[in-house]
N, CA, C and O atoms as a GROMACS GRO file, in nm:
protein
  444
    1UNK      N    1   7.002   6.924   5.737
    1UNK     CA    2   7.071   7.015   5.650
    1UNK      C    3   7.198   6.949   5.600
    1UNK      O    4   7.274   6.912   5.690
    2UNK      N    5   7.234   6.927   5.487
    2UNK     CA    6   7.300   6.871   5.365
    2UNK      C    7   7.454   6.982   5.455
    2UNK      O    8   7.441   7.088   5.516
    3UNK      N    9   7.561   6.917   5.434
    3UNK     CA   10   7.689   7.013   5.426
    3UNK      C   11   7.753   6.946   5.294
    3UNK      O   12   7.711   6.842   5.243
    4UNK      N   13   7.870   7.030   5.245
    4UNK     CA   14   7.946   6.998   5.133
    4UNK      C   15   8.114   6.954   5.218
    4UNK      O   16   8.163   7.046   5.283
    5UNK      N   17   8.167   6.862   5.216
    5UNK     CA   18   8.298   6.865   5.289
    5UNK      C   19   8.393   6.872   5.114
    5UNK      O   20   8.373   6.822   5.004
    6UNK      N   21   8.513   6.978   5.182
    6UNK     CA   22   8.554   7.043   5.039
    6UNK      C   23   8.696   6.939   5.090
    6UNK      O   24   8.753   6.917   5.197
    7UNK      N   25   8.709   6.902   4.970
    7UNK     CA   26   8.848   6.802   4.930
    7UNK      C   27   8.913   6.849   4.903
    7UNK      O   28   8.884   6.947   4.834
    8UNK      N   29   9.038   6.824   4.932
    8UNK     CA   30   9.213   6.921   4.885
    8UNK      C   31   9.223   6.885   4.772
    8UNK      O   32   9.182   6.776   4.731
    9UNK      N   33   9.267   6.951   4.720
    9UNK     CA   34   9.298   6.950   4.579
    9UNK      C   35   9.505   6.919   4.631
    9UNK      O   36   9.588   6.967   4.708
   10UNK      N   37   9.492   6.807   4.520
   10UNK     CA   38   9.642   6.775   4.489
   10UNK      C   39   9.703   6.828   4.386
   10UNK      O   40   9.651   6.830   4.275
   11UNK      N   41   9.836   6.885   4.414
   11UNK     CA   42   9.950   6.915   4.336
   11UNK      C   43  10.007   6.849   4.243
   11UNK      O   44  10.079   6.777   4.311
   12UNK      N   45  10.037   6.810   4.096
   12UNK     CA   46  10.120   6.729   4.030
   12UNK      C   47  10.254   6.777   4.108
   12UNK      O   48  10.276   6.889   4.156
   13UNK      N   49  10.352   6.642   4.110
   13UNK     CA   50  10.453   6.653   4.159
   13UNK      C   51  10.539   6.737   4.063
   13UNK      O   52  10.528   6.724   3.941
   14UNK      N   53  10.638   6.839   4.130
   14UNK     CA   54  10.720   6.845   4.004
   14UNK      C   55  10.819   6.943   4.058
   14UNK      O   56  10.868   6.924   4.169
   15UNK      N   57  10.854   7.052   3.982
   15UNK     CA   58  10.987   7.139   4.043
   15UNK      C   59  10.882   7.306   4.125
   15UNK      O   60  10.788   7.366   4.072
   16UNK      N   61  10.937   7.328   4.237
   16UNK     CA   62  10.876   7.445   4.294
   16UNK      C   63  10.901   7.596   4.243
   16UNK      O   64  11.012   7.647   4.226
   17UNK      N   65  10.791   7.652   4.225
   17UNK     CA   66  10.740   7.759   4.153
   17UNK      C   67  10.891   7.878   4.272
   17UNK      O   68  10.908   7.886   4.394
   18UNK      N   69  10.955   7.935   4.167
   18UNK     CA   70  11.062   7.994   4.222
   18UNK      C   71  11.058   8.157   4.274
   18UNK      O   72  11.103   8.250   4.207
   19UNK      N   73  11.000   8.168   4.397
   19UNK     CA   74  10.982   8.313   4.501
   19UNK      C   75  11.096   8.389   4.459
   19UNK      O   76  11.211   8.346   4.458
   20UNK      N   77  11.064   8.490   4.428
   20UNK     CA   78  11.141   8.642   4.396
   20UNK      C   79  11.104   8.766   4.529
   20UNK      O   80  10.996   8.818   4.554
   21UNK      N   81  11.196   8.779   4.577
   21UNK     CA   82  11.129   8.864   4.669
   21UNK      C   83  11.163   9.015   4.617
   21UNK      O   84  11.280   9.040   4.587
   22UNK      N   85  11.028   9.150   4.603
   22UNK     CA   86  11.045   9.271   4.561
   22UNK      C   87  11.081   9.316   4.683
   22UNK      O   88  11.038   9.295   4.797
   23UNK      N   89  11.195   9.402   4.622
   23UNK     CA   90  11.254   9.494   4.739
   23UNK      C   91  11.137   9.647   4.707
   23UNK      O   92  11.078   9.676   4.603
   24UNK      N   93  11.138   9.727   4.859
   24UNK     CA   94  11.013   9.777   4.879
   24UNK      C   95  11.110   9.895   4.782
   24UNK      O   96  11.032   9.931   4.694
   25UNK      N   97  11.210   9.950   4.768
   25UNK     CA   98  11.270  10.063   4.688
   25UNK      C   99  11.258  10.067   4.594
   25UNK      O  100  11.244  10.178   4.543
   26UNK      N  101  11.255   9.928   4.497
   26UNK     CA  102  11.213   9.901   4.368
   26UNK      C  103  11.123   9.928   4.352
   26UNK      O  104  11.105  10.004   4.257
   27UNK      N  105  11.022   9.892   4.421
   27UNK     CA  106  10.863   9.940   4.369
   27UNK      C  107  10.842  10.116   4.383
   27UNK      O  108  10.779  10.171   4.292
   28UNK      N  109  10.897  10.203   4.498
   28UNK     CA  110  10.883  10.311   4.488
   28UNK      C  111  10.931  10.379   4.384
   28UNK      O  112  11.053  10.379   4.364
   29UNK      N  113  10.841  10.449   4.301
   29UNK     CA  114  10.918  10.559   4.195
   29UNK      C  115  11.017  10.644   4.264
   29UNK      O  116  10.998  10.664   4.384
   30UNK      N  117  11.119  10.696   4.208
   30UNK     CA  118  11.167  10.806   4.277
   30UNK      C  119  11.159  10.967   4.196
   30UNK      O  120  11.170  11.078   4.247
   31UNK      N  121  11.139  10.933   4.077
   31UNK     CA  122  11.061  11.056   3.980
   31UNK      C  123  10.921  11.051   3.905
   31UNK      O  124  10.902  10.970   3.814
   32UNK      N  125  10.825  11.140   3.947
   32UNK     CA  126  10.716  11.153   3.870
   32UNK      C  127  10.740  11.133   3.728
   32UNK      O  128  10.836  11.174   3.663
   33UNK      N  129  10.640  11.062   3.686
   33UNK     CA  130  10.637  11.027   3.532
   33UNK      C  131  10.606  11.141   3.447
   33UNK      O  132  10.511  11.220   3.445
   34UNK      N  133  10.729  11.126   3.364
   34UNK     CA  134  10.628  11.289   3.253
   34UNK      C  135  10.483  11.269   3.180
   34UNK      O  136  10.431  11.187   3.103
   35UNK      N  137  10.439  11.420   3.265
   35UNK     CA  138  10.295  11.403   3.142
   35UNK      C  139  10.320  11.490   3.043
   35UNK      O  140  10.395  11.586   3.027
   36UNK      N  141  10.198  11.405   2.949
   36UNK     CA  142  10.232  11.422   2.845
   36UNK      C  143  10.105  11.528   2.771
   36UNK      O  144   9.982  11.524   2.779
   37UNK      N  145  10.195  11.617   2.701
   37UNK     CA  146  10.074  11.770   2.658
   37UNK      C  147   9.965  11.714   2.583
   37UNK      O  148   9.988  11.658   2.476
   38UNK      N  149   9.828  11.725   2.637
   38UNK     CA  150   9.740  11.695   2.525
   38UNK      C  151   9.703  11.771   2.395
   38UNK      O  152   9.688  11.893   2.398
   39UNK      N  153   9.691  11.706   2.291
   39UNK     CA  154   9.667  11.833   2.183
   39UNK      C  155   9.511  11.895   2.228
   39UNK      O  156   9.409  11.856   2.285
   40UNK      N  157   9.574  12.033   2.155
   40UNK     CA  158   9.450  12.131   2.159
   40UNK      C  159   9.347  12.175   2.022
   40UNK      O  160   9.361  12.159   1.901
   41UNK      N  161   9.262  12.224   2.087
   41UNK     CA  162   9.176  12.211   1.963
   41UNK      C  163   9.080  12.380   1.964
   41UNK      O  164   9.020  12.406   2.068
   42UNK      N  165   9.073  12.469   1.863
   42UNK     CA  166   9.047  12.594   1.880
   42UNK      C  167   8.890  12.568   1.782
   42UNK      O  168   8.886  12.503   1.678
   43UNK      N  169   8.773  12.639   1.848
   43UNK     CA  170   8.634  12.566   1.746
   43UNK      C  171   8.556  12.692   1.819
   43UNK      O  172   8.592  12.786   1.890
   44UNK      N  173   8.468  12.660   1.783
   44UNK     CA  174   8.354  12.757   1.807
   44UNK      C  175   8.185  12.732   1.759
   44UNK      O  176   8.130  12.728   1.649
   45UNK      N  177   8.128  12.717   1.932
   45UNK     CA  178   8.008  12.704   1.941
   45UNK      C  179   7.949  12.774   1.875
   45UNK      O  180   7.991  12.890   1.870
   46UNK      N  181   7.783  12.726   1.767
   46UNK     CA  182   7.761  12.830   1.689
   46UNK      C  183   7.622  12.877   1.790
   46UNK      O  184   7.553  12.816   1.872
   47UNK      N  185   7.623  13.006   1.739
   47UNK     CA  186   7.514  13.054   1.816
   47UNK      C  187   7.360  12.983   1.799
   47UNK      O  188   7.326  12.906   1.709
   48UNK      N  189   7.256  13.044   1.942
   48UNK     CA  190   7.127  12.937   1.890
   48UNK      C  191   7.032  13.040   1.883
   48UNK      O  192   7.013  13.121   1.973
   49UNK      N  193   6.962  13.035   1.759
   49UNK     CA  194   6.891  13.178   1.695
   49UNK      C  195   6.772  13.153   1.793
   49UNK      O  196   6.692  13.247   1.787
   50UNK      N  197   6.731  13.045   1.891
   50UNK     CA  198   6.578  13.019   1.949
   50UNK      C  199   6.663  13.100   2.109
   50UNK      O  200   6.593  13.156   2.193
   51UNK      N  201   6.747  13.096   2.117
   51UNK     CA  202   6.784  13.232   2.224
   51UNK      C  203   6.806  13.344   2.204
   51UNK      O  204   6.824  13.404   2.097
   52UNK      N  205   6.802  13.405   2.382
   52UNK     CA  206   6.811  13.573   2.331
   52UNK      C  207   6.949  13.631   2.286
   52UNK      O  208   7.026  13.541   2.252
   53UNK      N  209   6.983  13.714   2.279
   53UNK     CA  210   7.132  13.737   2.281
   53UNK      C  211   7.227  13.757   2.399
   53UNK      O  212   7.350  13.754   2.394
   54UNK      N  213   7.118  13.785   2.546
   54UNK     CA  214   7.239  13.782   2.624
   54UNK      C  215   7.212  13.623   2.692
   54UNK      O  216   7.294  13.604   2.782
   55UNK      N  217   7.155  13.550   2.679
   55UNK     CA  218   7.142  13.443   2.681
   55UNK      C  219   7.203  13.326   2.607
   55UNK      O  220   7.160  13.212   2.623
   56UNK      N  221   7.312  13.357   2.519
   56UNK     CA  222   7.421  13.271   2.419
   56UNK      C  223   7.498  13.167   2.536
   56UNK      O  224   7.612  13.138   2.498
   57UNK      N  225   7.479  13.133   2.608
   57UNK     CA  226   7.578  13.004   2.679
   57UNK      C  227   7.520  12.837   2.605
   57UNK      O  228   7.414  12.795   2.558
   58UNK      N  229   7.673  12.775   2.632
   58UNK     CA  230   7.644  12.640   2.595
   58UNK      C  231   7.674  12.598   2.754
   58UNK      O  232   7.774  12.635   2.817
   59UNK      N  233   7.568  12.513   2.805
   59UNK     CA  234   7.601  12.440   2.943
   59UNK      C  235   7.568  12.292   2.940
   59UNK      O  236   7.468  12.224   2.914
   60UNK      N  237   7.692  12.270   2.976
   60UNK     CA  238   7.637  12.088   3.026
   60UNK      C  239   7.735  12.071   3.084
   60UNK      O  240   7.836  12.141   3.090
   61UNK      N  241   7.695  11.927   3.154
   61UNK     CA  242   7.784  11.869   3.317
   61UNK      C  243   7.820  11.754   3.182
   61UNK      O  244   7.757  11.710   3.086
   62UNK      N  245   7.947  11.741   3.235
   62UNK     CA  246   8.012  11.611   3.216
   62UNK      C  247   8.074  11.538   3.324
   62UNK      O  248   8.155  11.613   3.378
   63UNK      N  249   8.071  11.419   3.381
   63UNK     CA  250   8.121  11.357   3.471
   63UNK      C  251   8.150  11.458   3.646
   63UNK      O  252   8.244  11.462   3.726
   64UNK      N  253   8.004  11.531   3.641
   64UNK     CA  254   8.039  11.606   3.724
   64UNK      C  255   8.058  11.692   3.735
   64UNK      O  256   8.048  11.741   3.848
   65UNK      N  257   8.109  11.790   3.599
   65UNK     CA  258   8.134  11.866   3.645
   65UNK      C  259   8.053  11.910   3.494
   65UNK      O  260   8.030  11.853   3.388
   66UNK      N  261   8.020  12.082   3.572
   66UNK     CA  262   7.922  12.186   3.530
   66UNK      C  263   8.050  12.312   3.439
   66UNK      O  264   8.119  12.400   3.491
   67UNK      N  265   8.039  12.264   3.264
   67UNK     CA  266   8.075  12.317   3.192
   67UNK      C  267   7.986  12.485   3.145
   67UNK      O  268   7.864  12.475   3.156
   68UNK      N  269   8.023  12.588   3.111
   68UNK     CA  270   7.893  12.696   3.044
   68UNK      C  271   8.024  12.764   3.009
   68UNK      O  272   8.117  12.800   3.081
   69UNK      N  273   8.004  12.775   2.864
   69UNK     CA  274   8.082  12.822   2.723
   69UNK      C  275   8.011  12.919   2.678
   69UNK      O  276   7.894  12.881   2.680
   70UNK      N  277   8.020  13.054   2.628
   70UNK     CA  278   7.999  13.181   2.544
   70UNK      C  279   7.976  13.120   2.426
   70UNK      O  280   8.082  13.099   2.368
   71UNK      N  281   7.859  13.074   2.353
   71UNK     CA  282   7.844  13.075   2.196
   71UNK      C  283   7.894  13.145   2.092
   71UNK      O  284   7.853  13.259   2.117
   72UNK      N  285   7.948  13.152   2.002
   72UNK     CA  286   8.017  13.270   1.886
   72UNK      C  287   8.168  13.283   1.918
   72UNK      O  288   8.256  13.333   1.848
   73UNK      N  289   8.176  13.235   2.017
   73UNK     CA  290   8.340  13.279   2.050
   73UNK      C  291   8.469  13.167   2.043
   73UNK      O  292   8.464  13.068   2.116
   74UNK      N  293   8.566  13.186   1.966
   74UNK     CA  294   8.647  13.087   1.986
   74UNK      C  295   8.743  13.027   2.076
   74UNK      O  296   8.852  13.080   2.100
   75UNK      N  297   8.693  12.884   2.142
   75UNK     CA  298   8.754  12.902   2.271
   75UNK      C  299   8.849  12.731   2.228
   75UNK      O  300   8.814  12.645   2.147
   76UNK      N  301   8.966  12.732   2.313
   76UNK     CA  302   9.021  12.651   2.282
   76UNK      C  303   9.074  12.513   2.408
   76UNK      O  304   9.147  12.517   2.507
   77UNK      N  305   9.002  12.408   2.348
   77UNK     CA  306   9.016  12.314   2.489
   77UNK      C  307   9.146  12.148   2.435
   77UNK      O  308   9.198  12.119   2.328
   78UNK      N  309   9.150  12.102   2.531
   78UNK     CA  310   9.192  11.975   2.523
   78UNK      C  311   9.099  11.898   2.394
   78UNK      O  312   8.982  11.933   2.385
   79UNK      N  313   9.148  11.803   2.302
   79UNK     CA  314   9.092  11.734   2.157
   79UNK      C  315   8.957  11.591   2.259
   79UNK      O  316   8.867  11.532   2.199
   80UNK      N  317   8.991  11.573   2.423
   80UNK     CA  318   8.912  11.483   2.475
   80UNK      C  319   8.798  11.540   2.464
   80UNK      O  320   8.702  11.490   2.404
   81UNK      N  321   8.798  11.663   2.527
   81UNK     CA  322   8.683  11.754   2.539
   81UNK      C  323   8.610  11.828   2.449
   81UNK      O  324   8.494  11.869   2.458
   82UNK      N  325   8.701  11.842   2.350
   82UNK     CA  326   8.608  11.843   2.213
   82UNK      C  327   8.531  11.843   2.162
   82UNK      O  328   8.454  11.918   2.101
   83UNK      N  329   8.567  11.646   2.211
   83UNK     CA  330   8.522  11.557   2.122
   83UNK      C  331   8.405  11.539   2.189
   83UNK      O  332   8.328  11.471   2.121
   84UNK      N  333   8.350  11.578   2.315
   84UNK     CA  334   8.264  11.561   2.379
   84UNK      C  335   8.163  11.629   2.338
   84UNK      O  336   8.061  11.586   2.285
   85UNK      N  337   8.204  11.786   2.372
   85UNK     CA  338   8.132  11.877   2.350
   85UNK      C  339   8.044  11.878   2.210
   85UNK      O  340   7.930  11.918   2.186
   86UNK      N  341   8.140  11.821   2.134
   86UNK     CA  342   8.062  11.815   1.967
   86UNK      C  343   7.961  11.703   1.973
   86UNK      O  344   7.844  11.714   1.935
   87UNK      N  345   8.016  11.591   2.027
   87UNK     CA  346   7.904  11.513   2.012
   87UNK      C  347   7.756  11.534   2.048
   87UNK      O  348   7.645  11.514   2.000
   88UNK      N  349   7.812  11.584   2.154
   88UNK     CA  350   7.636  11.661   2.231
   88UNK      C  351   7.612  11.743   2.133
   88UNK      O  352   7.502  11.713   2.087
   89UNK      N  353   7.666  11.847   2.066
   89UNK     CA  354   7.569  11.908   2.013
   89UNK      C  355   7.531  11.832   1.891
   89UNK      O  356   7.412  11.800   1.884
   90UNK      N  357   7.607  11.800   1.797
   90UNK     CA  358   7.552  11.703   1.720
   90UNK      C  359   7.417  11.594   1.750
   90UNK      O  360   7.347  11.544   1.662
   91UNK      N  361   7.401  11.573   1.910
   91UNK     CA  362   7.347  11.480   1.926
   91UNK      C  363   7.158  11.576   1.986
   91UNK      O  364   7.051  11.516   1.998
   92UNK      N  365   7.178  11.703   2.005
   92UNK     CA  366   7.108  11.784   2.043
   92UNK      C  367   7.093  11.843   1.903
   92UNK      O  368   7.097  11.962   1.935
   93UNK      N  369   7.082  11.843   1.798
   93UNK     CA  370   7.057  11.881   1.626
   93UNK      C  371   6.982  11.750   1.643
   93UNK      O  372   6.884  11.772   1.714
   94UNK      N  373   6.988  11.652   1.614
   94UNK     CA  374   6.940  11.561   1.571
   94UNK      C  375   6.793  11.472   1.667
   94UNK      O  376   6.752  11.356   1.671
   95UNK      N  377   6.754  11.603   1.734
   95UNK     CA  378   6.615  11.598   1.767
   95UNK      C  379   6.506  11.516   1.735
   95UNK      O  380   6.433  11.565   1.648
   96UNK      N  381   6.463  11.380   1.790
   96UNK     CA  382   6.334  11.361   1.680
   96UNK      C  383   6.253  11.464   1.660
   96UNK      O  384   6.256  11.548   1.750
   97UNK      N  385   6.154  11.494   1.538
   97UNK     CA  386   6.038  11.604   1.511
   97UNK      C  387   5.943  11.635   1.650
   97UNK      O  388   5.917  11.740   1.708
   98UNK      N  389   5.898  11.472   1.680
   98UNK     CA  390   5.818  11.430   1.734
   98UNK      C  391   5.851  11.514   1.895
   98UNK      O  392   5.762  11.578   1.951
   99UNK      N  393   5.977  11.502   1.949
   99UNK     CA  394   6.000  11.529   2.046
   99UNK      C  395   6.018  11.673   2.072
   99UNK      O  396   5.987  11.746   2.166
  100UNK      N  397   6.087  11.695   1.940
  100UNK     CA  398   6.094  11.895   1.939
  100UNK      C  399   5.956  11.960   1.972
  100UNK      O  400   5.945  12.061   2.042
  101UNK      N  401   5.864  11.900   1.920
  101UNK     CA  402   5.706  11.926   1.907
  101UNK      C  403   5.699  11.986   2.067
  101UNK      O  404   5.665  12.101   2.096
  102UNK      N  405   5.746  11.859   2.181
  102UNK     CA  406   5.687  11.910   2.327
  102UNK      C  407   5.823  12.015   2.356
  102UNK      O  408   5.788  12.114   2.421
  103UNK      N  409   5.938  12.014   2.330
  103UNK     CA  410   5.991  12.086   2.398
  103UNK      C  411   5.994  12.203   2.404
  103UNK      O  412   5.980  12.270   2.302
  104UNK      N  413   6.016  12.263   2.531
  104UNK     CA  414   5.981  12.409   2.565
  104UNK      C  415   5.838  12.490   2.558
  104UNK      O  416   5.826  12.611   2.544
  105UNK      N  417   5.707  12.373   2.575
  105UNK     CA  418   5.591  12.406   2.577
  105UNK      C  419   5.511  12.366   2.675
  105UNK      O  420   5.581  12.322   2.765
  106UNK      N  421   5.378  12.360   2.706
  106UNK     CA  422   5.320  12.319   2.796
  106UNK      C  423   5.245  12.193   2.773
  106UNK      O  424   5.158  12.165   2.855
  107UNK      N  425   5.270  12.096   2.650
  107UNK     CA  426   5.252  12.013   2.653
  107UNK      C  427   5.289  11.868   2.712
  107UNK      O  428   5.403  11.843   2.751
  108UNK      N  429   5.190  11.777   2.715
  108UNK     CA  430   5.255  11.668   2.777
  108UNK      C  431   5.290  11.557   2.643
  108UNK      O  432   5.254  11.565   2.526
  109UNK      N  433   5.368  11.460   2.706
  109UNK     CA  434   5.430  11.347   2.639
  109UNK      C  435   5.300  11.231   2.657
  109UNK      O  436   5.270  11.150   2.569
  110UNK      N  437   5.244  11.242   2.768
  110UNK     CA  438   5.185  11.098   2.819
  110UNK      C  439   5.057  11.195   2.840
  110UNK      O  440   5.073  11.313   2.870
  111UNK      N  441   4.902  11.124   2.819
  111UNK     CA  442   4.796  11.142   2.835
  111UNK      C  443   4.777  11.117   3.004
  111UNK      O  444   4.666  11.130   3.056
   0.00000   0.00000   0.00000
């Protein structure tokens, strides 16, 4: 069995790299940092005519956690969350044909 013997690596000679020592008080904050207000954003889920009426919720998990919103109603969140929320639905409109075809039926995808 082969070994590798590892060689020191040499230093160019020259002037020594100059140690600062942090004092441990410096590094502790002593005031919380201000946060800062996120803008808000007031919108409204539109209703989905293929539900019933007491059945109007918008639900989805994001990072965990389990969102369900009242459709028709104007509710007003953080511009992050929004931006989320819209995309999904935007991204839930834009259905292939093909795929709308199986959903919510007893058909299969695969033979």
């Amino acid at each position: 069995m082969a070994t590798t013997k590892k060689t020191p690596t040499k230093k160019a000679p020259g002037r020594p790299a100059k140690k600062t020592a942090v004092q441990i008080e410096d590094a502790i904050p002593t005031k919380p940092e201000p946060v800062k207000p996120e803008e808000t954003v007031s919108y409204v889920i539109p209703r989905d005519p293929s539900l019933s009426s007491g059945d109007q919720f918008f639900e989805w998990c994001l990072n965990g956690i389990n969102y369900r919103f009242k459709r028709g109603e104007v509710l007003t969140h953080p511009r992050s969350l929004y931006d989320a929320i819209s995309q999904k639905l935007r991204d839930r409109e834009k259905v292939s044909p093909f795929i709308a075809e199986f959903q919510n039926t007893s058909k299969k995808l695969m033979n």
